[in-house]
C-alpha positions in Angstrom: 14.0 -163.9 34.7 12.2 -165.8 31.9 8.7 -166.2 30.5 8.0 -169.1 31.6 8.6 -168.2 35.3 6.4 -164.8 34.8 3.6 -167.6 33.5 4.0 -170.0 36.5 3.7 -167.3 39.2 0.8 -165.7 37.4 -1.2 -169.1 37.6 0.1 -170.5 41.0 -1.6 -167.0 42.3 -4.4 -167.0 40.4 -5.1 -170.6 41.8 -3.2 -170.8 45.1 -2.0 -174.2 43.7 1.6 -175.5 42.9 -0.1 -178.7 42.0 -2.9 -177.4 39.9 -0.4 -175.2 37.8 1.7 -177.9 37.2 -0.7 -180.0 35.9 -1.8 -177.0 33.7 1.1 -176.4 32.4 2.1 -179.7 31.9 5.2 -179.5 34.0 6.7 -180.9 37.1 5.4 -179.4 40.4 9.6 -178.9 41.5 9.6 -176.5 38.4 6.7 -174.7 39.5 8.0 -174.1 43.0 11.5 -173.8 41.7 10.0 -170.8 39.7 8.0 -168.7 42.7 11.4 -168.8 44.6 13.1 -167.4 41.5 10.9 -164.8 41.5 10.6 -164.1 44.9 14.2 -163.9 45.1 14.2 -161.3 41.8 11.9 -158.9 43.3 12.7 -159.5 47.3 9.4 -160.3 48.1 7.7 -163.5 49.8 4.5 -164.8 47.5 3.0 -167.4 49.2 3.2 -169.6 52.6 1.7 -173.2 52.8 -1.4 -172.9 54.8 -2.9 -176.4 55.8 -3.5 -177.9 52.1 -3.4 -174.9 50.6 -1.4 -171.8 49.7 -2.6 -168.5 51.0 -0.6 -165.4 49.2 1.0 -162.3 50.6 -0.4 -159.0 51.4 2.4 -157.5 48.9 1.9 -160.2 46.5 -1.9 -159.4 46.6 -1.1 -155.9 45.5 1.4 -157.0 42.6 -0.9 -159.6 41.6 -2.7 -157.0 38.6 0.8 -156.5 37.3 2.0 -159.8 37.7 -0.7 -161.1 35.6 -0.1 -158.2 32.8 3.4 -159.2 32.7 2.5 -163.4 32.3 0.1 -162.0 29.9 2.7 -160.4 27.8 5.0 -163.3 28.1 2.4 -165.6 26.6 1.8 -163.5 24.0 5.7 -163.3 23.6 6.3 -167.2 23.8 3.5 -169.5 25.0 5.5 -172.5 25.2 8.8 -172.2 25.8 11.0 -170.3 28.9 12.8 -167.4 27.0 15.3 -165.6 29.3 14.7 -161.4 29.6 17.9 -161.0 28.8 17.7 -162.8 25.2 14.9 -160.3 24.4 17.0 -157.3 26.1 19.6 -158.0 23.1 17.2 -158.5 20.7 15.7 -155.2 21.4 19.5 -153.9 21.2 20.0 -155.1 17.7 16.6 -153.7 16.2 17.6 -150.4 17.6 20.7 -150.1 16.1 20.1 -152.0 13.1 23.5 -153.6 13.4 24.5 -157.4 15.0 28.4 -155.8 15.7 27.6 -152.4 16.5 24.9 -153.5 19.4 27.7 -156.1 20.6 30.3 -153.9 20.9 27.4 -151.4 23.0 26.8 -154.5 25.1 30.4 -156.0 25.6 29.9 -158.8 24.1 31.8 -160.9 21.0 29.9 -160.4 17.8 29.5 -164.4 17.7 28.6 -164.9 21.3 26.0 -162.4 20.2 24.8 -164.2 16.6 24.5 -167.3 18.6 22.2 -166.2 20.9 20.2 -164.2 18.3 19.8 -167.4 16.3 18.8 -169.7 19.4 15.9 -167.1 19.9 14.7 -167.9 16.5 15.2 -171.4 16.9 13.2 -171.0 20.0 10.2 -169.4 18.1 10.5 -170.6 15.0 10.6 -167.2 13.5 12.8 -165.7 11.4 13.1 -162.4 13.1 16.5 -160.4 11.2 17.3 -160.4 7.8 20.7 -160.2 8.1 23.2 -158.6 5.4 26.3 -156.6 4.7 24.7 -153.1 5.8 23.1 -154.4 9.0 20.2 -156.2 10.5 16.6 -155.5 9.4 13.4 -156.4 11.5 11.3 -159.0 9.8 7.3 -158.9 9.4 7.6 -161.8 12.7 10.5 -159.2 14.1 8.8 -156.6 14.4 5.8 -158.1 15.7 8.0 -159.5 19.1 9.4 -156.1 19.2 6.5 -154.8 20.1 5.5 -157.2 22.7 8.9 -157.1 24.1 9.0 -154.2 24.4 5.8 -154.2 26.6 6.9 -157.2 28.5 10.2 -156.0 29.9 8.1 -152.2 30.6 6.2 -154.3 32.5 8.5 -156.2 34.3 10.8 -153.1 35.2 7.7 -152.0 36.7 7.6 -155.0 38.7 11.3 -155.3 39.7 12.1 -151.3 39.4 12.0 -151.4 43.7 13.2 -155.0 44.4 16.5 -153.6 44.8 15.9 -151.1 47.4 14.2 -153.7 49.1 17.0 -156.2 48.9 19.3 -153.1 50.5 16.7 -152.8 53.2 16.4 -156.8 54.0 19.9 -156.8 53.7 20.8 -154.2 55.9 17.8 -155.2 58.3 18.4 -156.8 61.7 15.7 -159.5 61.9 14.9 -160.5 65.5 12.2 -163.0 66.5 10.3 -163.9 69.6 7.9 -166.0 70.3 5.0 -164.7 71.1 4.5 -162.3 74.6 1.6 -163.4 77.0 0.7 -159.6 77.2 2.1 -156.3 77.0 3.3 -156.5 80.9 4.7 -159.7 79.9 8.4 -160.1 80.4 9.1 -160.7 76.9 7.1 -157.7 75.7 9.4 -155.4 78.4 12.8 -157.1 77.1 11.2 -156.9 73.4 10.2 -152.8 74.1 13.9 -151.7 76.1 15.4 -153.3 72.7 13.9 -151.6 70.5 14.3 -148.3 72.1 17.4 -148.9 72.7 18.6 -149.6 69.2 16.6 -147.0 68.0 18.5 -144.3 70.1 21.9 -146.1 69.6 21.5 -147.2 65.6 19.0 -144.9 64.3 19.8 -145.2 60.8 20.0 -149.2 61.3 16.5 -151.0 61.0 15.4 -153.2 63.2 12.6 -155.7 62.7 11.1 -157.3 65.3 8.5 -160.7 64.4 6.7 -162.7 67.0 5.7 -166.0 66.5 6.1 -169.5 67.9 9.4 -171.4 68.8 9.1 -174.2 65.7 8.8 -171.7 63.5 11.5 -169.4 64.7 14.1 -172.0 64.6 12.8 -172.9 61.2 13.5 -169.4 60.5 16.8 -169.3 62.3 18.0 -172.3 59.9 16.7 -170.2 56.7 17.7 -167.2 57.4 14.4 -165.3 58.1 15.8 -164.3 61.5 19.4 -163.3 62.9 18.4 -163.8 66.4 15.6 -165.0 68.4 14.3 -164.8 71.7 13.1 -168.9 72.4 11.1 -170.5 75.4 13.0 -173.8 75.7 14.6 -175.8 78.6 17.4 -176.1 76.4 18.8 -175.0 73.1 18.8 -177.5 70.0 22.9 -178.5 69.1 23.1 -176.5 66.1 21.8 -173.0 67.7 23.8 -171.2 69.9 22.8 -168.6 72.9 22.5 -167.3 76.4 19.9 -167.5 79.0 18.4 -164.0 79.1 15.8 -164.2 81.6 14.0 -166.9 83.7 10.2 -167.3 84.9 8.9 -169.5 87.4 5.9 -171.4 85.9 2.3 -171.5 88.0 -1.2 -173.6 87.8 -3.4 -170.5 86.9 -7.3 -170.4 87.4 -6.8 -172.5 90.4 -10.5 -173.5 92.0 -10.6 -173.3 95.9 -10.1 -176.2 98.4 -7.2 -178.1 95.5 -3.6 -178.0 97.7 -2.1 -180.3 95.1 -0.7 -179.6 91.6 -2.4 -182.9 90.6 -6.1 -182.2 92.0 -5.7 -178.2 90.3 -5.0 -179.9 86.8 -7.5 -182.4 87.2 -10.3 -179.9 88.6 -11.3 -178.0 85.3 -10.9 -178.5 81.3 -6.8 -177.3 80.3 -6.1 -174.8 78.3 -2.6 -175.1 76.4 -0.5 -173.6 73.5 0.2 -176.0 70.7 3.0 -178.1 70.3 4.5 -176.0 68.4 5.3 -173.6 71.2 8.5 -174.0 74.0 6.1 -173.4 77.0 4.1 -176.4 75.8 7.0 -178.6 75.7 7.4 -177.7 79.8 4.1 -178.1 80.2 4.1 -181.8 78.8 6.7 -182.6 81.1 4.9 -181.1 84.0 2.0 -183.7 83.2 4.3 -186.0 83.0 5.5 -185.9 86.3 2.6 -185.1 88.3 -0.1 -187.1 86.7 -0.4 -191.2 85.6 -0.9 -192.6 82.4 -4.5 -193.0 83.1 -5.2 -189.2 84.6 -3.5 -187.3 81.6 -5.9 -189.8 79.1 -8.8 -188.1 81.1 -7.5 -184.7 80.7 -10.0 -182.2 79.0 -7.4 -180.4 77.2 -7.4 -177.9 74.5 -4.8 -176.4 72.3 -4.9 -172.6 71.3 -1.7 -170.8 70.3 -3.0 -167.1 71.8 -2.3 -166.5 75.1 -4.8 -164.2 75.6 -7.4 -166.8 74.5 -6.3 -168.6 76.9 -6.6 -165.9 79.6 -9.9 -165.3 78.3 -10.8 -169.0 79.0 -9.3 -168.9 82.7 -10.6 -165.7 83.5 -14.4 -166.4 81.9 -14.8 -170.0 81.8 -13.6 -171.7 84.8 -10.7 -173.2 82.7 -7.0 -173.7 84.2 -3.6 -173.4 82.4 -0.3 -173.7 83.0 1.5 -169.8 82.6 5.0 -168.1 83.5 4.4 -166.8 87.2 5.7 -164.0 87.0 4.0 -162.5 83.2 0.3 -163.5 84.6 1.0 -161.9 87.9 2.0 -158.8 85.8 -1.5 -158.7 83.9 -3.7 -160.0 86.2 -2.6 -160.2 90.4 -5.7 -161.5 91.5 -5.6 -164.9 89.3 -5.5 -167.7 91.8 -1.9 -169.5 91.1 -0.4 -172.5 92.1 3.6 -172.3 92.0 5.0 -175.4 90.1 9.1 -175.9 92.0 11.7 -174.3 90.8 12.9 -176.9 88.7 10.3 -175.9 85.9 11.6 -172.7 86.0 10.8 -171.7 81.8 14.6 -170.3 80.3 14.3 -167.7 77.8 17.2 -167.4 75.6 18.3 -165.3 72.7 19.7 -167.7 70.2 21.3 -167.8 66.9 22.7 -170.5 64.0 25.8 -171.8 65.6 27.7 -171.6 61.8 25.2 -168.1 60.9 26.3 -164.7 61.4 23.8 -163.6 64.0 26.9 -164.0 67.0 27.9 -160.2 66.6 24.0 -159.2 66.6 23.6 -161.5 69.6 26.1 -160.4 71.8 24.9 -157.0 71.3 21.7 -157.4 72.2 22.5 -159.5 75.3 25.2 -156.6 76.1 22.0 -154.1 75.9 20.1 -156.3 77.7 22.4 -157.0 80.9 22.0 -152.8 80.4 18.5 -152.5 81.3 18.8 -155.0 84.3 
């Protein structure tokens, strides 16, 4: 960690702005973002996630954000202008305490040199002479003892900071990270597999946590290729070439909010305004191939289509307001039996699989949670 990365994350929070900060700071906006993962990776926390144009900040990263700003605060006040390393300032607080370049090099483990060098690039850095240096030792100058003070404060502050990143890095690390996109309900057939997993790990790995995200199927295999996730549980016809994975269950899909008198899938599309998941989702990537093949060019243009990524918004809207979507059979049927459904054939049958990185480590995880899975069949 330096001070110049303490100053960047302080302003990119303050003004939810790579860009702005950059131009602030008078550096380029890779730097900036360069500097919130550094961070982020230090103290094994997220900060911020790209929201539209803007940034919008973590939940954890809103309750660091007083001590984060102390701690840039410090850091200016330590070295406005140039990125001094924590470490640098960790030796130099060494040396003033012991009064002695060769005595606080031997404490450390390092060569007296290596260690004379680095205390003279500091004050290079500062311009500040900050050790007078003689036969009998090191003495803190006027300027020395100024910085010792403030360093003093800065790395309090950032111990603070840090003192629990690495328990958290022992929990993310020994964390089993499974995602799903997200269940149509809590009858849904993803919410049943999702519910007999995670009693079942907890009974069989109890000291072993398991955390369990839902959202949709771009962003879990964008989190698959990162790392966010071991496993996920994907809506897809099929599985991109780099991800790897087994069919775990299969739904037929159905018209829902079908109007009386329509016989054909066509007529029951056409009949009311559609409501749809984004395309973001799996199920909407079926569901553009099921308009594909059962209306023209001209009909789907007409479509009165709308795209909300809630299915139970889109309930709401079948259920309420005379709208019709396009749903697995057999989740609707679950949470509501009296919803009028067309059947769509077989051959739109929506696959749920539980995937991983073909060249990741989530195979062992994977094959354990399809071996607890066939289980609970």
């Amino acid at each position: 960690m330096d001070t110049a990365t303490l100053i960047a994350v302080d302003s990119v929070l303050r003004t939810r702005s790579v860009r702005g900060t950059a131009r602030v700071l008078s550096r380029p906006a890779s730097t900036i973002a360069a500097a919130i993962a550094r961070f982020e990776a230090e103290v094994s926390i997220g900060l911020i996630e790209r929201a539209g144009s803007g940034l919008v900040a973590s939940l954890e990263a809103v309750r660091l954000e007083p001590a984060i700003k102390q701690a840039a605060q410090l850091a200016q006040a330590v070295s406005p202008h140039h990125a001094i390393k924590l470490d640098a300032l960790e030796r130099f607080i060494q040396v003033a305490s012991v009064g002695s370049i060769r005595r606080a090099a031997r404490t450390m483990g390092l060569g007296q040199p290596q260690l004379t060098r680095q205390l003279a690039q500091l004050e290079a850095t500062l311009g500040q002479t900050l050790l007078q240096r003689s036969s009998g030792g090191s003495r803190l100058t006027p300027e020395g003892k100024t910085l010792l003070t403030r360093t003093e404060a800065l790395l309090a502050a950032w111990r603070e900071l840090s003192g629990a990143s690495d328990e958290r890095f022992r929990k993310a690390a020994a964390t089993a990270r499974l995602g799903s996109v997200i269940p149509l309900g809590y009858e849904s057939e993803i919410a049943r597999q999702l519910a007999n997993l995670a009693a079942r790990w907890l009974a069989e790995r109890p000291r072993a946590p398991l955390l369990v995200s839902s959202t949709t199927a771009d962003q879990l295999m964008a989190g698959l290729k990162s790392g966010l996730f071991d496993v996920a549980f994907l809506d897809t016809a099929r599985l991109p070439p780099d991800l790897d994975g087994e069919i775990v269950a299969t739904s037929p899909l159905a018209v829902v909010g079908v109007r009386a008198g329509h016989t054909s899938i066509a007529d029951a599309l056409l009949a009311a305004p559609l409501a749809v998941p984004s395309a973001r989702s799996g199920l909407r990537q079926s569901i553009n191939e099921i308009l594909a093949t059962y209306l023209s060019d001209i009909e789907r243009d007409a479509l009165q289509m709308i795209e909300i990524d809630s299915i139970p918004v889109i309930l709401n809207l079948v259920l309420h307001h005379g709208f019709v979507s396009i749903l697995p059979q057999t989740s609707v049927s679950r949470i509501r039996e009296d919803l009028a459904q067309m059947a769509l054939p077989r051959r739109h049958d929506m696959n749920f699989w539980l995937c991983w990185p073909r060249d990741g480590g989530g195979a062992t995880l994977g094959a354990a949670l399809i071996a607890a899975i066939a289980e609970n069949r």
